[in-house]
N, C-alpha and C positions, 0 to 999 in steps of 0.2 A: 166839206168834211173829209172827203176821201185825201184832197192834198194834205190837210194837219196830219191825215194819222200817216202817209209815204215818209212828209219829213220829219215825223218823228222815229219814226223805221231806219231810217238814213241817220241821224243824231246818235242813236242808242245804237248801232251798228259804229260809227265813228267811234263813241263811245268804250265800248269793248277792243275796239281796236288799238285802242290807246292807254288801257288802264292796268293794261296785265303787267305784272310784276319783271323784269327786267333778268334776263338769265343769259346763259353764257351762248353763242351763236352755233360756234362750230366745237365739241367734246368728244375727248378720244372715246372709244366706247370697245376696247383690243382686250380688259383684263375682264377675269373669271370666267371663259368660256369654260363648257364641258365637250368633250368630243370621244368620239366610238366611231371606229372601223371596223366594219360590218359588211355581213353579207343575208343578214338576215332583213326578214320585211317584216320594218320596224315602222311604228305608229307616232313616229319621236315627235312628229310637230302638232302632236296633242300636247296644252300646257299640264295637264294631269300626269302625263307620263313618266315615271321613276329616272332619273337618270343619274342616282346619288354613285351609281358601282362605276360610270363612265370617269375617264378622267378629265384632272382642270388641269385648265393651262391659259395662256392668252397669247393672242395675236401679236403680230401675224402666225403665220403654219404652214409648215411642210412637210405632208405626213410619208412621201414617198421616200424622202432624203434619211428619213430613219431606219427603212427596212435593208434587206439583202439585198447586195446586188447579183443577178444571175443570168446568162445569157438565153436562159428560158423564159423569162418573162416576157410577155406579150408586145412590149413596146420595143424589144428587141435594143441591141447595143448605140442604134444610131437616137433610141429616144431615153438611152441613160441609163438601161438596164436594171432599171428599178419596178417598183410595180405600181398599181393606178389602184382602184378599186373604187369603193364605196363610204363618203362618210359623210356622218353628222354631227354638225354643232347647234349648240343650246345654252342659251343665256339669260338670266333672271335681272329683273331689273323692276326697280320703282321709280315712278317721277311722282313729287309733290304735287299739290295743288295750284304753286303758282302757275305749270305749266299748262294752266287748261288756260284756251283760248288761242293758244300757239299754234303754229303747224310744227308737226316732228317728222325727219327725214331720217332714214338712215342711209347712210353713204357706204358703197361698200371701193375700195379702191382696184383692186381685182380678186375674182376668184375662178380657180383652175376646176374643173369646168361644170358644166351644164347644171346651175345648179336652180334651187328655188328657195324660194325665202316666204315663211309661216310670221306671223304676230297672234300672239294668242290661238293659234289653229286655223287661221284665217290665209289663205294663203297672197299674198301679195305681186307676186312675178317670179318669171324665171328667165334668168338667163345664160344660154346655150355657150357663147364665147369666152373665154378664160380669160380675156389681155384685158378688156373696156372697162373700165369706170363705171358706175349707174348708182341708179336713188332710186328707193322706194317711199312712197308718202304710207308714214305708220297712223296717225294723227284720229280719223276715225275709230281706231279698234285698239285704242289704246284706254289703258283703266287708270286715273290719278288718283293718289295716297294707296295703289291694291299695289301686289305683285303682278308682274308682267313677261311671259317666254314670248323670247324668238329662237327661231327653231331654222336652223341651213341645211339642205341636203345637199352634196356635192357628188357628181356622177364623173369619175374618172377611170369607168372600168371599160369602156371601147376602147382598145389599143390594137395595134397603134394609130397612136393620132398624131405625132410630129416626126420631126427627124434633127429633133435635137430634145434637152430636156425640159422637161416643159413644168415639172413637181407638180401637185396637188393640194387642195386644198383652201381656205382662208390667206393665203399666200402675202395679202397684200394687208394696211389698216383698213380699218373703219372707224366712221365717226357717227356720230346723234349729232344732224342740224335742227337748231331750236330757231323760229322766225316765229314775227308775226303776221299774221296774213298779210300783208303787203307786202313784199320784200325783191330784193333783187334774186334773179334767178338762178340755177344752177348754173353755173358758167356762165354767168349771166351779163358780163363784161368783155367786149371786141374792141381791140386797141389796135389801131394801126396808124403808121406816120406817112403820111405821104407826100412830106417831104421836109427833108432835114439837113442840114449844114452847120457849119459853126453861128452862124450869126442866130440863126430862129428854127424851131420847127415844129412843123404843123399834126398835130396830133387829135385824130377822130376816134371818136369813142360811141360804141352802140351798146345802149344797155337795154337787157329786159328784165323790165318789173311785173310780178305776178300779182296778181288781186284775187287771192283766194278766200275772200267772204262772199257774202251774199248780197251785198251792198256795190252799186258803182261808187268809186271814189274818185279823186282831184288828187295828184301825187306830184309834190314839187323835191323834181331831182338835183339836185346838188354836189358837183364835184369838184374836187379839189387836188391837184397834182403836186405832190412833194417833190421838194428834190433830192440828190442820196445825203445831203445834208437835212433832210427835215426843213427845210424853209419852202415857204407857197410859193411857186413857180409858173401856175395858170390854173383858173378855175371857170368854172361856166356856170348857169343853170335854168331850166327849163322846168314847165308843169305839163303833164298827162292827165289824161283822163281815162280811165278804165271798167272798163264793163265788168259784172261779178262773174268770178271764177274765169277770168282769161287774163293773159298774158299781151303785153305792148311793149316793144321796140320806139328805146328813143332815141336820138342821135344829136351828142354835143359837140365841137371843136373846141381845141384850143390853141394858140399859137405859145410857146415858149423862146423868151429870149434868150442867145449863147446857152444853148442847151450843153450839160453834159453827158457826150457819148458813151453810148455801150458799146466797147470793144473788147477783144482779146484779151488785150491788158489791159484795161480796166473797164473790166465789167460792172458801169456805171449804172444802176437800178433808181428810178423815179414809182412813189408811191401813189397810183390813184385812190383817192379815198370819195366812194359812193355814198350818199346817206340821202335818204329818202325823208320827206316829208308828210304827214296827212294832219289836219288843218290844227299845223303851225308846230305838232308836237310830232319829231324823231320818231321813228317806227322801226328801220333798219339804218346799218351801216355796214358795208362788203370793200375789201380790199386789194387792190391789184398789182402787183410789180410789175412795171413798165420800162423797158431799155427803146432809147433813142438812138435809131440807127440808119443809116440807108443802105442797100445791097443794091447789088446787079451782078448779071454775067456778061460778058462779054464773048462772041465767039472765036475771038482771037487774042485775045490775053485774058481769059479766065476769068475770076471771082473777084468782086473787090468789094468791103466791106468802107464805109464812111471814104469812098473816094480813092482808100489806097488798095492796092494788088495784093493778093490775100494766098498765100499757096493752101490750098485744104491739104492737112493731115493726118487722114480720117480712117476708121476702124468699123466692123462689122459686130457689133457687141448684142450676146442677148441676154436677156433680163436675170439669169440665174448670178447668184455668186458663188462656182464652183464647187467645190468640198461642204460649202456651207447650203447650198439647196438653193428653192428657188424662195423661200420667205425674206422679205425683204430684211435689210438692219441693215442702217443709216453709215454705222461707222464703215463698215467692208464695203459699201457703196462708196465712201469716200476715199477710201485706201485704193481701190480701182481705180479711180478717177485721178487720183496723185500719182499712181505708177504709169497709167498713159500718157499723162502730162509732162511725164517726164522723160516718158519714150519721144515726146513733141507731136504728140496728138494733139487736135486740137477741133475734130471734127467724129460726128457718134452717126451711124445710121443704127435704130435701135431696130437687129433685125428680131424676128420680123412684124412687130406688132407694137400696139401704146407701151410706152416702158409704164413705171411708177411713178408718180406726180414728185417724188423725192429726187429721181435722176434730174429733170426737168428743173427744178429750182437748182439742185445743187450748179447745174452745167452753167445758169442765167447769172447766177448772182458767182460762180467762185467759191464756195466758199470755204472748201475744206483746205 
């Protein structure tokens, strides 16, 4: 008896894994903020809290790049001579009922600094560094068909803290990742080639998949490598098996034939496409740009990229876009990027910290 009723536990967990209604993966989630700088001790990431007098706006944000500039200010001329302080944002949101059964993330890209993050008054994490990327799992303290606040505090009043300018605030995007509990993880794809020429090359990929229900499951991964033309170029695929509530690292190869390289001039891009299995029906699908390349150095003739001598012509660039603050936008990102390329750059040390995931694609693929 006790077996019948485990696998029926296992079935009807299968079950719900499999039935929920199909919604969008990754969602901007940048419009209708409210935000207030402040120096008062505010109760903001209560969801009852009034916040109708603060103003709306949306993401990203840079609240420093608006104020006076003054050589009294605490972060002094070498961190931009603007001012830091105190603020918060707060956001109202509903999700439907198909997404119950889903795991909800929210992604935050950067935010300048020390900040914490409320759902519902609940507080979720904080983090102290301004440049990093992170996720929070919203998922348990979220309400479907109600209204729903999240609530940021951002703590930019210790100055100085750089010696360049560093702005404040929601600076970067955010997104609402939607999965099902099985899913591939946050960054949850490692590609490397190790070893490539014109004829073939050898391409390993380590993924980790999450099993976030309460059930062990059998997870058949499946991937598939595009090439920058869209045609199947290598595929592989393996099964796991995963214990509830943890994470497994799998590891596929594949070999491609006369690969097209990624180089300077043409910054050739191959699509991995992940997509998970649990018994026979699709759960997730996650996607990765991949360029085919080999490097080395050499201590007596330098760099060489795919075989040939490669001169680096490289710059010390940081994250702000001058006059414009440190909030990201895509176009001024790429008009920078078109005027170094033009100077014959061809190389970015992003000092001193993770740039924005935007710099990062734009430099991979070219594309402005």
């Amino acid at each position: 008896m006790k077996q019948k009723i485990t696998l029926f536990f296992l079935i009807l967990n299968a079950a719900m894994l499999l039935n929920a209604k199909s919604v969008q993966r990754k969602q901007d989630f940048t419009a209708n903020w409210k935000f207030s700088l402040t120096t008062a001790n505010l109760e903001a990431e209560q969801p009852a809290f009034d916040d109708a007098a603060w103003r709306s706006l949306n993401l990203p944000h840079d609240w420093s790049v608006e104020s006076d500039f003054s050589n009294q200010n605490p972060a002094s001329p070498g961190g931009g001579a603007l001012p830091g302080g105190l603020g918060w944002y707060r956001k109202s949101f509903s999700l439907d009922k198909s997404y119950e059964g889903k795991r909800i993330y929210i992604d935050f890209d950067g935010v300048y600094c020390r900040s914490e993050v409320w759902i519902n008054g609940v507080s979720v994490g904080k983090r102290p560094f301004g440049y990093i990327s992170f996720r929070y799992d919203l998922t348990q303290h979220l309400k479907f068909g109600e209204q729903n606040v999240i609530a940021v505090k951002v703590d930019n009043s210790k100055q100085p803290n750089s010696r360049w300018y560093s702005g404040s605030g929601i600076y970067r995007n955010v997104w609402l990742t939607v999965t099902n509990p099985v899913h591939v993880d946050l960054w949850g794809t490692h590609v490397t080639t190790s070893e490539v020429s014109e004829k073939s090359a050898s391409v390993n990929v380590e993924t980790t998949v999450k099993n976030a229900s309460k059930s062990q499951v059998k997870v058949l991964v499946k991937q598939v490598l595009l090439s920058p033309k869209n045609k199947k170029a290598a595929q592989n695929t393996s099964e796991i098996t995963i214990k509830p509530e943890q994470s497994e690292k799998i590891k596929l190869d594949m070999i491609v034939q006369q690969p097209a390289r990624w180089s300077i001039e043409q910054p050739n891009l191959y699509t991995l496409v992940t997509t998970l299995y649990v018994a026979g029906k699709e759960v997730d699908s996650y996607t990765t740009n991949v360029g085919l390349r080999s490097f080395d150095f050499d201590v007596h003739k330098g760099f060489f990229l795919n075989g040939k001598n490669v001169k680096i012509n490289g710059v010390c660039n940081h994250h702000d876009l001058g006059a414009l603050g440190a909030a990201i936008n895509t176009r001024a990102l790429e008009r920078q990027l078109q005027i170094l390329k033009e100077m014959g750059c061809n190389g970015i040390r992003t000092s001193h910290n993770p740039p924005a995931p935007e710099l990062l694609d734009h430099c991979a693929s070219r594309s402005f």
